[in-house]
BALUM-340389 format. One record per residue (C-alpha): residue in one letter; x, y, z. Coordinates in steps of 0.02 Angstrom, whole numbers, padded with zeros to 5 digits, always signed. Example, Ala and Ser with C-alpha at 12.3 -4.5 7.8 and 13.67 -1.06 7.14 Angstrom:
REM BALUM-340389
{node "A"; {+00615; -00225; +00390}} {node "S"; {+00684; -00053; +00357}} 
END
This chain:
REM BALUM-340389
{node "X"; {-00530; -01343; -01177}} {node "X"; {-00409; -01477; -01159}} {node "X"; {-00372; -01571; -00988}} {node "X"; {-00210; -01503; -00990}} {node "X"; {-00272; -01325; -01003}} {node "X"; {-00400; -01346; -00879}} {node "X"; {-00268; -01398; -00759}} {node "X"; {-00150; -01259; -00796}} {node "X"; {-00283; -01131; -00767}} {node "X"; {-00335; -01215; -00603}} {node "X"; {-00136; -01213; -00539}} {node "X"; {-00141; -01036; -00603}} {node "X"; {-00273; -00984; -00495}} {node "X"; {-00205; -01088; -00335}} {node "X"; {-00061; -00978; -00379}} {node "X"; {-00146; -00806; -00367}} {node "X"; {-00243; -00846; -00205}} {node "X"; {-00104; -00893; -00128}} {node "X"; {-00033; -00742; -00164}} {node "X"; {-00187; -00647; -00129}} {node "X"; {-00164; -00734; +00046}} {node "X"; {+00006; -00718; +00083}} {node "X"; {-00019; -00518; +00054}} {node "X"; {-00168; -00520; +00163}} {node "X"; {-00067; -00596; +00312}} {node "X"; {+00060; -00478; +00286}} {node "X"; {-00056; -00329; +00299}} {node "X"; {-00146; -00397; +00462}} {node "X"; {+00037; -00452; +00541}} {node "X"; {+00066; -00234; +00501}} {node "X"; {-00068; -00184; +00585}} {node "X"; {-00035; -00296; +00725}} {node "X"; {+00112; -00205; +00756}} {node "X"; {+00048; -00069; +00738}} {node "X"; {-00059; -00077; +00878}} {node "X"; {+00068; -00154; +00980}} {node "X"; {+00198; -00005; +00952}} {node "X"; {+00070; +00111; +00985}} {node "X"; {+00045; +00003; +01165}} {node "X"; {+00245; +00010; +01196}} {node "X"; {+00234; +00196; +01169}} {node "X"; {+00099; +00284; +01178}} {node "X"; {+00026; +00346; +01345}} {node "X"; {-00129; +00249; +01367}} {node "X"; {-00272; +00248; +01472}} {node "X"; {-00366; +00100; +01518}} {node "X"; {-00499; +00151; +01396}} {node "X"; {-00370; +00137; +01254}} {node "X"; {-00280; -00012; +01303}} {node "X"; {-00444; -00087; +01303}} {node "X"; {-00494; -00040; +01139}} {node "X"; {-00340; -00098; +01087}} {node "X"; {-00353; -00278; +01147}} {node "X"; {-00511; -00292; +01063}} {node "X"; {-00460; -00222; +00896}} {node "X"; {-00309; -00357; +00917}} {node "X"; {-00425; -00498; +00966}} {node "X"; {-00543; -00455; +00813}} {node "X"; {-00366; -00424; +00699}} {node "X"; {-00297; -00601; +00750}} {node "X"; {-00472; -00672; +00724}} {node "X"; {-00471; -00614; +00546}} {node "X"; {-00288; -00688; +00516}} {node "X"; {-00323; -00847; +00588}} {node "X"; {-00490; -00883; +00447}} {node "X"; {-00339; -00827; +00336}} {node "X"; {-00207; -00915; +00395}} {node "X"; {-00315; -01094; +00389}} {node "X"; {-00352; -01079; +00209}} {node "X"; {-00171; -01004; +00168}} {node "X"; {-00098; -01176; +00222}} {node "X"; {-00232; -01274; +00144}} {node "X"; {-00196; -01168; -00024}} {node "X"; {-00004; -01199; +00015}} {node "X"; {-00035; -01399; +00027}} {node "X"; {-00113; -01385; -00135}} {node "X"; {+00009; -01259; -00210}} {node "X"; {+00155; -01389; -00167}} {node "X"; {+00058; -01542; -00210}} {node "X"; {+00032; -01440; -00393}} {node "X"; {+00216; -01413; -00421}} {node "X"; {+00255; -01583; -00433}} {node "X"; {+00102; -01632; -00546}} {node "X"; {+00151; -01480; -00643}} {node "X"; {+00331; -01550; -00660}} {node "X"; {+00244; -01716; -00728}} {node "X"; {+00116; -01644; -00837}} {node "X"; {+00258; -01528; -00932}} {node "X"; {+00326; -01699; -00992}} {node "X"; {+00157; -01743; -01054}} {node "X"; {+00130; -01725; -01260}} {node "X"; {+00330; -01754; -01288}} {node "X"; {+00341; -01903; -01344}} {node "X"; {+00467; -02012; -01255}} {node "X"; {+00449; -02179; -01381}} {node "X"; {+00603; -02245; -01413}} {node "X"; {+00583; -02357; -01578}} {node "X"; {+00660; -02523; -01587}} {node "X"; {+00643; -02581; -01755}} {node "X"; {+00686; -02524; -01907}} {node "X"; {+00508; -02502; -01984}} {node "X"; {+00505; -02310; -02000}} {node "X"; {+00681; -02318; -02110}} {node "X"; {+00597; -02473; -02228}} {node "X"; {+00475; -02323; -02270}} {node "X"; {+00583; -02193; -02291}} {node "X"; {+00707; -02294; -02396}} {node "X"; {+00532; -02314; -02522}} 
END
């Protein structure tokens, strides 16, 4: 496997994590909500709103180890792009020739 390969595959999985991650945050921010709406209107009893603040303080404990890596994973993800911009013009060659040496063969 080629440098160029290995590379690829590496920005493709930075890729699917971060996807992986950004879905994850999305399902703890619903569930967050969740528990708030059912605060706002449900009738609750102290036993329940307590329950509740726990479940929330474990929730936003869970997004937070989440959210850390997601921005780590996004620093990477945007650092990649641009490499990946540079490495697509790798392998095309880009010489420009400046004498006429190729046509003295050709001419043969």
């Amino acid at each position: 496997m080629t440098i160029l390969e290995l590379t690829k595959e590496y920005h493709d999985q930075v890729k699917k994590r971060y996807g992986e991650l950004n879905a994850l945050l999305s399902q703890y921010d619903l569930e967050e909500q969740d528990l708030l709406h059912y605060l706002e209107l449900g009738n609750c009893n102290a036993s329940t709103m307590a329950k509740i603040a726990k479940e929330l303080k474990n929730l936003r404990t869970k997004r937070r180890i989440v959210k850390e890596e997601f921005v780590q994973i996004q620093s990477i993800r945007d650092a990649a792009k641009s490499r990946e911009n540079h490495l697509s013009k790798v392998g095309h060659s880009t010489y420009v020739f400046r004498t006429d040496a190729l046509q003295k063969i050709a001419h043969k």
